[in-house]
C-alpha positions in Angstrom: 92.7 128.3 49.4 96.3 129.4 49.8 96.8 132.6 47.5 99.9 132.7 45.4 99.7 136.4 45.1 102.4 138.4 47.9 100.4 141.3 49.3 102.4 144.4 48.2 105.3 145.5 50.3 104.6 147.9 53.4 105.3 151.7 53.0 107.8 153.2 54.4 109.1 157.1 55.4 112.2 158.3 54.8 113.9 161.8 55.8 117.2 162.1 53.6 120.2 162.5 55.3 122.7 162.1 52.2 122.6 161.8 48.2 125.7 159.8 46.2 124.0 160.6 43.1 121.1 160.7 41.1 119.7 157.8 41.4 121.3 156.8 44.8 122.4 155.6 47.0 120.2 157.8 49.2 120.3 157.3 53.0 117.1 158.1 55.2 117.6 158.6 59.2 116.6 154.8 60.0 119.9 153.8 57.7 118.0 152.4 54.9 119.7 153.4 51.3 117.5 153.9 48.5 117.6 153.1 44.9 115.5 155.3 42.6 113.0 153.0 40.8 113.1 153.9 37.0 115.8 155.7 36.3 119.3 156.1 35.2 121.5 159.2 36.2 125.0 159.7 35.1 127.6 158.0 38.0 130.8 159.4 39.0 133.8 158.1 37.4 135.3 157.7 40.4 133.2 155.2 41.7 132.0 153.5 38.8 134.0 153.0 35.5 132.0 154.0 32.3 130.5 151.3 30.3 131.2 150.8 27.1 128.1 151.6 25.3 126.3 154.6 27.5 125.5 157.7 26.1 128.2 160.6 26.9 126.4 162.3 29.7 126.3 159.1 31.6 130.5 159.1 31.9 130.6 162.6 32.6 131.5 163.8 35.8 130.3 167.5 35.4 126.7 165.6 35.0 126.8 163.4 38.0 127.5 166.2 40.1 124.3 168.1 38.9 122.4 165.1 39.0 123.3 165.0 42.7 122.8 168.6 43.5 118.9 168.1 41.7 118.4 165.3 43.9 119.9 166.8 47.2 117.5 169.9 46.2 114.9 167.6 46.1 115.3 165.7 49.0 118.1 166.7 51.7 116.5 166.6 55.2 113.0 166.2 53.6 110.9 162.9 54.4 109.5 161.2 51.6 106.9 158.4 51.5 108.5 155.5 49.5 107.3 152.3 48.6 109.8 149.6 48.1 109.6 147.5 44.2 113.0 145.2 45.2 116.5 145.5 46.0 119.8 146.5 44.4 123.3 146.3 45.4 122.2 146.1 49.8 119.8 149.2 48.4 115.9 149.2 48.8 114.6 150.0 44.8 111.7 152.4 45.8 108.8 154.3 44.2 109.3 157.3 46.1 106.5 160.5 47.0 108.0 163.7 48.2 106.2 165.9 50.5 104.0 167.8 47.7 102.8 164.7 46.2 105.4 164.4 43.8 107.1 161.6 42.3 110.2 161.6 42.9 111.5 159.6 39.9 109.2 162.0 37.6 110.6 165.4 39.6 114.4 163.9 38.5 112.9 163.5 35.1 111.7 166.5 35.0 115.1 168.7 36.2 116.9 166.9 33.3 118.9 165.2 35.9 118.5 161.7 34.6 116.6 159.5 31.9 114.0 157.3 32.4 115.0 153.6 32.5 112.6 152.2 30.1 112.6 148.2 31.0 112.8 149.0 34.8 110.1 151.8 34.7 107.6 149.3 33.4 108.7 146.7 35.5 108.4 148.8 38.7 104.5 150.1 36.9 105.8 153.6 37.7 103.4 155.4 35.2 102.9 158.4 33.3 104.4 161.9 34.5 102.6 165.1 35.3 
């Protein structure tokens, strides 16, 4: 019987080599760019306009730039485990795991460095937060 179930993607490792913003583009060694699953950080206006609509912090430059640092903290020359949920924009949407069994959407979370991107975090099954 043919199953119409596709087996979850493969796991993959990724050592940071560079972080746009908050929630990517973030470049491993291999050249892959990641996409954090789940949530939305603030994106520099000089390289996306603001949308009408978003709350202030997400059109301020002052906090992309610490989103950016957070996530460079976080991450810069560290390898993470990440599974992949789905592309955006030639980026690899991933659940990522840093070395001490974080997540890495939930340590963003945590730093204040971005909100949590309600219809994507459901649809990616990221979870609850420790």
């Amino acid at each position: 019987m043919l199953s119409l179930i596709a087996p979850p993607p493969a796991i993959f490792s990724c050592t940071v080599t560079r972080v746009h913003d908050g929630d990517g583009p973030i470049w491993c060694s291999n050249g892959t760019k990641i996409r954090v699953a789940g949530i939305q950080a603030p994106d520099l206006k000089n390289t996306v306009p603001c949308r009408e609509g978003r709350a202030e912090y997400a059109c301020s430059n002052v906090a992309a730039e610490r989103s950016r640092v957070v996530v460079e903290r976080l991450t810069l020359h560290q390898a993470m485990t990440c599974q992949p949920m789905g592309t955006s924009y030639s980026r690899v949407v991933a659940r990522c795991t840093l070395q001490d069994g974080r997540s890495l959407s939930c340590a963003i979370l945590a730093a204040g460095a971005a909100v949590r991107w309600d219809k994507y975090w459901v649809r990616y099954h990221m979870g609850e937060c420790r």
